[in-house]
Structure formats: structure tokens, C-alpha cells
N, C-alpha and C positions, 0 to 999 in steps of 0.2 A: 521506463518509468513514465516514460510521457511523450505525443506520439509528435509526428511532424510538424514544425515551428507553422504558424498562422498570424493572424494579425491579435490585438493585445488578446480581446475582450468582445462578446455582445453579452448584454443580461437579459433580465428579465423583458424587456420593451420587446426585445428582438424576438424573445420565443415568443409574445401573445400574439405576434403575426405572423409568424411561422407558417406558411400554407406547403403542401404536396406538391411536387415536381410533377406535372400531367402525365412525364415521361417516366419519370423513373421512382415517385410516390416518394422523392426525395424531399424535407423541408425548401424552401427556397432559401431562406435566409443561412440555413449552412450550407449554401455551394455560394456563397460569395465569399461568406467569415468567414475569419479563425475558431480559435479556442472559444468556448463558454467562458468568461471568466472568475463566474463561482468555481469551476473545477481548478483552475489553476491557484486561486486564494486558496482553498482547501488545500490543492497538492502543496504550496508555500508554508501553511501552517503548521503540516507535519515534518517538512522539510527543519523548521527551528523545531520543531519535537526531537528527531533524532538528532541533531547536534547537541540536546541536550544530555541523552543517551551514551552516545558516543563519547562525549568531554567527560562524565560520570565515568565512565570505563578507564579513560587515560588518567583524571585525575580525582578521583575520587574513592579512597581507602574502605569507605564503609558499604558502597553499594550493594544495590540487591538484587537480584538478577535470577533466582533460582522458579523458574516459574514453568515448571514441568515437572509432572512426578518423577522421571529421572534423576533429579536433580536435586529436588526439593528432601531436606532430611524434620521429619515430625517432628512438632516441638521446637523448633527453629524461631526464631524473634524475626519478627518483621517489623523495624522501627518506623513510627510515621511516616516522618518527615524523605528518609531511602525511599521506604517505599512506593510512597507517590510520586516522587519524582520519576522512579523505575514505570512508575502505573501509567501514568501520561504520555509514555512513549509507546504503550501500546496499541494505540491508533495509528500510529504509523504504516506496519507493512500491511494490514487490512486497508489502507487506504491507497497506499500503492497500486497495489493489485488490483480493488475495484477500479480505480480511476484509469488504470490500464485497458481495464474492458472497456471502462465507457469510452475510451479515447479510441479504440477499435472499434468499435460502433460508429462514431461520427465521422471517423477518418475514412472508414469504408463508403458511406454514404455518399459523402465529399468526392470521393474516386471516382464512385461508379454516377454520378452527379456531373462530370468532367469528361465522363467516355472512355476513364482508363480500367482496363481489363481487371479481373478479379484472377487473375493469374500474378499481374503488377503486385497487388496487393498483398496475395501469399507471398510473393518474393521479397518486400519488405518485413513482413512476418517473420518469416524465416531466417532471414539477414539479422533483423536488430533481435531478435529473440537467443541466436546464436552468440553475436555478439556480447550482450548482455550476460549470458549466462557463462561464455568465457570468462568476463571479467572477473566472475567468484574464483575461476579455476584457477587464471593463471595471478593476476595483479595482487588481488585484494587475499589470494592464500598465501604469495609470498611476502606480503605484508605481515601476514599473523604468523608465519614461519609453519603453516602444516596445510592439509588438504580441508580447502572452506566450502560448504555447500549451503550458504545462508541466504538472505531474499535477493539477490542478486539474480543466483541458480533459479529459485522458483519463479522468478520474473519470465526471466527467458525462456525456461525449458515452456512454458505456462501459454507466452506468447507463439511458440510453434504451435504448440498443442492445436492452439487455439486456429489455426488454419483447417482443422476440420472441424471442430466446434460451432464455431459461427458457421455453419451451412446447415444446422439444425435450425428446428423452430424455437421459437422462444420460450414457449409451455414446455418442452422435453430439456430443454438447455436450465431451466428454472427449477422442473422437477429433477434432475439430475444431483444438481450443486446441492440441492435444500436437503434431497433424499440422503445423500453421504453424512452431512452432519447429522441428521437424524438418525443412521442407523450405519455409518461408515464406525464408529469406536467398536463392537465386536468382531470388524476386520484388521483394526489396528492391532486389538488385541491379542489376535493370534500370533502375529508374528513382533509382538513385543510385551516383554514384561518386566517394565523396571519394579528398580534402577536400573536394572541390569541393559546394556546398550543392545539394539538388536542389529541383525546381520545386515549388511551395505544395501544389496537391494531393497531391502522392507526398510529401510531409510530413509535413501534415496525417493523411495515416493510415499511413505506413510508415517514412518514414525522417527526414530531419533536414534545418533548415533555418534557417544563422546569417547572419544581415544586418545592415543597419545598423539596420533598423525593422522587423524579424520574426525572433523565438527562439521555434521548433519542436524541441521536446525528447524531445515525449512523444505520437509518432503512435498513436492509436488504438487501431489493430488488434491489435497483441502485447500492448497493457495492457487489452483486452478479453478478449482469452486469458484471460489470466489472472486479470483477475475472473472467469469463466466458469468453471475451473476449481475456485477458492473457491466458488462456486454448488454446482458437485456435488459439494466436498468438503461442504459444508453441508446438500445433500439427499440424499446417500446414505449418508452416516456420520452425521453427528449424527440428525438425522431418524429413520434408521432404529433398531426398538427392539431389532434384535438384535447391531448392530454397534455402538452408542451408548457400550456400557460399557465396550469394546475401542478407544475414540479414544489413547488415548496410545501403546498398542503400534500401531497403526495408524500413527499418527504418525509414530512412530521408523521404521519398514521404509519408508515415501516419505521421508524424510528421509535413509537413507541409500541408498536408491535416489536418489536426487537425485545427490547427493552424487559415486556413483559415478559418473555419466555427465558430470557439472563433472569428473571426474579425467579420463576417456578422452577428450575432446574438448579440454578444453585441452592434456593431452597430443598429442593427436596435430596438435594446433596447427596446422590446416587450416579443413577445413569445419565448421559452426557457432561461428564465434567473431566476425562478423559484420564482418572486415576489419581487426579489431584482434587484431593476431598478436602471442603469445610469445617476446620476443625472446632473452631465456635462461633459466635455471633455479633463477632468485632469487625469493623467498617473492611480493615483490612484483611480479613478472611474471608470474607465477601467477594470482597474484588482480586484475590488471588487464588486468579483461572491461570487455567493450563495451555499457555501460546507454544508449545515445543511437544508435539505436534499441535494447532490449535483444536480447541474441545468446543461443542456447542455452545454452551455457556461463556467461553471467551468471544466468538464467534458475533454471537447473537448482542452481545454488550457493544464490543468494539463495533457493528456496523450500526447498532441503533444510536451509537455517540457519532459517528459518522453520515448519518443519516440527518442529526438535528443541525448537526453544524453546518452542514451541506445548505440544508431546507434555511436558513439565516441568509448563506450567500447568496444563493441565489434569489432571497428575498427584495435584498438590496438591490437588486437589479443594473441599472446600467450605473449606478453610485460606483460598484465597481472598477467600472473603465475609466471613472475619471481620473484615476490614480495607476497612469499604466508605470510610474518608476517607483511605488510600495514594493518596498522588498520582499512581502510575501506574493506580491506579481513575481516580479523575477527569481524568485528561488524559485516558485511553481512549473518556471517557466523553460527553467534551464537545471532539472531536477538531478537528472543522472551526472552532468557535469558537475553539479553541487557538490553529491555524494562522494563523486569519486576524490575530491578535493581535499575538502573540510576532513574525512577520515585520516588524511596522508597528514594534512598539515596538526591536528590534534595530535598525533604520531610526534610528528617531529618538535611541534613546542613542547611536549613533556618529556622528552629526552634534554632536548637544550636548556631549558628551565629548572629542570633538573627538582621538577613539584609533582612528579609520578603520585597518586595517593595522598592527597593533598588533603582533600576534604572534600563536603558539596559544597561549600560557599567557593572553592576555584571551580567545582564542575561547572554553575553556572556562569561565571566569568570565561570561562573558558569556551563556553558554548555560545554567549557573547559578544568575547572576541574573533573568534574563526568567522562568523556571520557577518560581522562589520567589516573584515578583513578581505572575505569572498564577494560583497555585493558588488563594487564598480568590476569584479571582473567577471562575474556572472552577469550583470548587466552589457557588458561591454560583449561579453558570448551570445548573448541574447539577440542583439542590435546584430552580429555578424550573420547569426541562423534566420532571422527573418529578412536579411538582404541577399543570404543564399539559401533559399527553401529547396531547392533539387540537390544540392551542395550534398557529401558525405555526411557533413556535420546533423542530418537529418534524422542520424540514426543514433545521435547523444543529447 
């Protein structure tokens, strides 16, 4: 979820100085720093999205969640208030994923900035991509009690992938990602037609697949996209020293170029909405796109809302850094330890609690509390990973 610990923060100040390595056409200002710190406030913000998600799951009776044709039965009520709740956590794994690329992007630069080999590099790839994508297989499926292949899986298998990826140019890595969305659903297609679930392999990397002992939620291919895009929005913008100080208006023009193509495509509520069609013209049938497998219309919404949020932070510039103990700092910062936490502990207060289905007014207390509960010890993980940056802990 988020790549080697660094120091908190630089903002904005830091990229409009940003000049080329002589040697190696690197910025200067990231071979010394850490993290950007818009991306970790961004990654932090999504971080309390899915706790909200999550606590909604454990304790919350009326949720909504049916957001794949799969899934979805016509005619179905989609109450406000569920459903936005459910809607606002859709930023989440789009934002995972890109923020993954960009963090392979800089981290790579950083490396090879430093004289360490682009072999080093893949082996971290490979290492925490592996890693990660166990943790769906083994932790987090005997958690749910059957075989789990949700963002977890697409994180990691996404981040191997991506050891030959990024050896492409950015124009072929750009048309690659955008082309699949554009014209990737009559591949989905064939090998799936819900409801009906399709067979394991055409899951595994395209489309969806619910049983009694296997949830495929999160096939591959479309959430490699889109780390892959995060890649080359991280090596041709931030990276670059003459477009670097130009990232928030940047931002804003994909944000609502995004934007604009979520209106014409749910509008004309046809081709790209991945089988889940608009059934009228209420706020809420609008905004329920199809995240299982994602469809361009969800796609193109979640990165253009990702996009403006982004363009904010990093507007704020080094305002950012002045606030390195904001808890959306250290969630950002200590992402994957978060997750693997706050899911376990949700877990286990609604069992003890004995408030399973409670309502949403415990989802949000409950998302909350887990938050308030995890920060000094996400903080406390945070303070350990940047006093061991070579340390294991490198790769959580």
C-alpha cells in the first residue's frame, strides 16, 4: 500500500525547486526526502474511508454493498443515507493502487538516485508484492472463514506485475491502462455473464467470482491499470522538474476530465458501465457504478474525485508538514499496518460487544473508535520504520 518509510513530508515549496539530477535526470530534492506529503494525507484519508466501510460491515444491519451486476438484483432500494455511506468508500482501493504506482515511481528514482541497482529494486517488488498478496491468501481468508482474493491480492500480484511495466515508456504504459478501460468490458464479457459467477481463472484477473468457498472481488488486470497509471502520473509529473510545480493545476484539468467522461458514459448508460445499468435519474443511480469488476464509469468518477482531492493537498504545500503527528499523516504512513489491524480488531469488538448489525449510527462510532484506538500505535510503528528504513518492517 505504501512504499519504503522516508522522512514525514516535503510540499509544494519543495517541488518548485525540484531541478534534474545531471546524472541520472533525477529531481534533486527527492534523493534527499521522503514521502511527498499530499500523498500520504491523501493515502490517510482513505485509510478513515475504509474504517468506515469495514465497521459498516461488522456492525451495521442495513448496509449496501451490492455494487456489481453480479450482485446487484433490479429494483432493489438504495436508501440514502447506506448508500453514501457505502459510496464514499469507493475511493479507496482506486486510491490505493494509484498511490502504489506513484510510490514506485519515486522510490525507484530515489534508488537509482543512490547507485542502487534496478535488480535491488525488482527484488523489493517482488518481495512486498508477494508478500502482500499472501496476506489475502492466508490471514485475511482465514479471517472470513473461505478463500479471499480482494485488494489485498490485486495490490500485490499488481506490484510484481509491475517489475516489467515500468520498463515501458510512459506513452505505451498510459495507452495500455486507458485502452483496457476503454475497450477492456467486451473482454470481460466473454468470459462472464452475471449473475451468474464466472470460472476461477477469468476471476482471478477479470471479472468476479462468489461461492460458497471463493470471493474474487478484485481481478487484477483493471486494478493493475490503474496502479500503472499512478506510475506515470508519478514519473512524468512529479519526477519531472518542469511540470513538478504545475502538479495541482495538473491535477484539477484530470480531475475534471475524468469527471467529464463519468457524466457522458453514465449518461448515455450503455457501453462502459460494466452491466450495471442506470435505472433512473436519481442522485443515487447515478453514482451506482460497478466497482466488482471496476467499469469505466466507476473508474473515471473515483480518479477524477481522487484527482481533485489530491490537487488540494498538494496545493497546501509545505502547510502539510507542519503537522507530521495529524493522524491522517500516520495512517498514510503506516497504511498496510493499519489495515491489517483495525479489520482484526472491528472483528473482534463485534463479537465481544455482542452489537453485530447494530445500525449505522455504531458503523460510525465504531470506525471511530478503532481510529482513536490504532493511532498512538500506528504512530508508535511509524517512529520504529523511520528509525529502521533497511529494517524488514520496510515491506509493511
Amino acid at each position: 500500500m505504501e512504499q519504503a518509510a522516508g522522512q514525514a513530508a516535503i510540499g509544494e515549496a519543495a517541488l518548485g525547486t525540484v531541478a534534474a539530477s545531471a546524472a541520472r535526470d533525477v529531481p534533486l530534492a527527492l534523493q534527499h526526502a521522503g514521502r511527498l506529503a499530499a500523498i500520504d494525507w491523501m493515502r490517510g484519508l482513505v485509510m478513515v474511508l475504509m474504517a468506515i466501510d469495514h465497521a459498516s460491515l461488522f456492525f451495521n444491519g442495513g448496509r449496501v454493498a451490492d455494487d456489481s451486476a453480479g450482485m446487484w438484483r433490479a429494483g432493489s432500494a438504495l436508501p440514502l443515507d447506506q448508500f453514501l455511506t457505502r459510496w464514499i468508500t469507493h475511493l479507496c482501493a482506486p486510491t490505493f493502487l494509484f498511490l502504489a504506482g506513484t510510490s514506485i515511481a519515486l522510490s525507484s528514482a530515489r534508488r537509482r538516485a543512490r547507485g542502487q541497482s534496478e535488480a535491488g529494486t525488482d527484488r523489493d517488488l517482488l518481495i512486498r508484492g508477494a508478500l502482500i498478496a499472501g496476506l489475502d491468501l492466508t490471514y485475511m481468508s482465514w479471517l472470513a472463514g473461505n478463500h479471499l482474493f480482494q485488494v489485498l491480492y490485486a495490490i500485490g500480484v499488481s506490484m510484481i506485475a509491475m517489475v516489467g511495466v515500468r520498463r515501458l515508456p510512459d506513452r505505451a504504459i498510459a495507452a495500455l491502462a486507458l485502452g483496457w478501460f476503454a475497450f477492456g468490458e467486451p473482454i470481460t464479457a466473454a468470459v462472464w455473464h452475471p449473475p451468474q459467477s464466472s470460472a476461477l481463472p477469468a476471476a482471478l484477473t477479470l471479472a468476479q467470482r462468489v461461492d460458497e468457498h471463493t470471493w474474487v472481488f478484485y481481478p487484477f488486470v483493471p486494478w493493475l491499470c490503474i496502479m500503472a497509471l499512478g506510475f506515470v502520473f508519478g514519473r512524468s509529473v512529479l519526477l519531472d522538474a518542469g511540470r513538478a510545480a504545475q502538479t495541482p493545476r495538473t491535477l484539477l484539468l484530470l480531475g475534471a476530465s475524468c469527471l467529464l467522461v463519468f457524466l457522458l458514459v453514465r449518461g448515455a448508460n450503455g457501453w462502459g458501465n460494466m452491466f450495471l445499468l442506470r435505472e433512473d435519474g436519481s442522485l443515487a443511480q447515478w453514482l451506482h457504478v460497478s466497482k466488482y469488476p471496476p467499469s469505466l464509469a466507476y473508474v473515471a468518477l473515483e480518479l477524477g474525485l481522487l484527482a481533485l482531492c489530491l490537487a488540494g493537498f498538494f496545493a497546501l504545500g509545505t502547510r502539510l508538514g507542519a503537522h507530521p503527528r495529524h493522524p491522517l499523516l500516520v495512517f498514510g504512513q503506516s497504511a498496510l499496518f493499519f489495515y491489517l489491524l483495525h479489520f482484526t480488531l472491528l472483528g473482534i469488538a463485534s463479537e465481544a460487544l455482542g452489537i453485530a448489525r447494530a445500525g449505522l449510527g455504531r458503523a460510525y462510532l465504531g470506525a471511530l473508535c478503532v481510529c482513536a484506538v490504532l493511532y498512538p500505535v500506528c504512530l508508535a510503528f511509524r517512529r520504529y520504520k523511520q528509525a529502521h528504513p533497511d529494517s524488514w518492517v520496510r515491506f509493511i
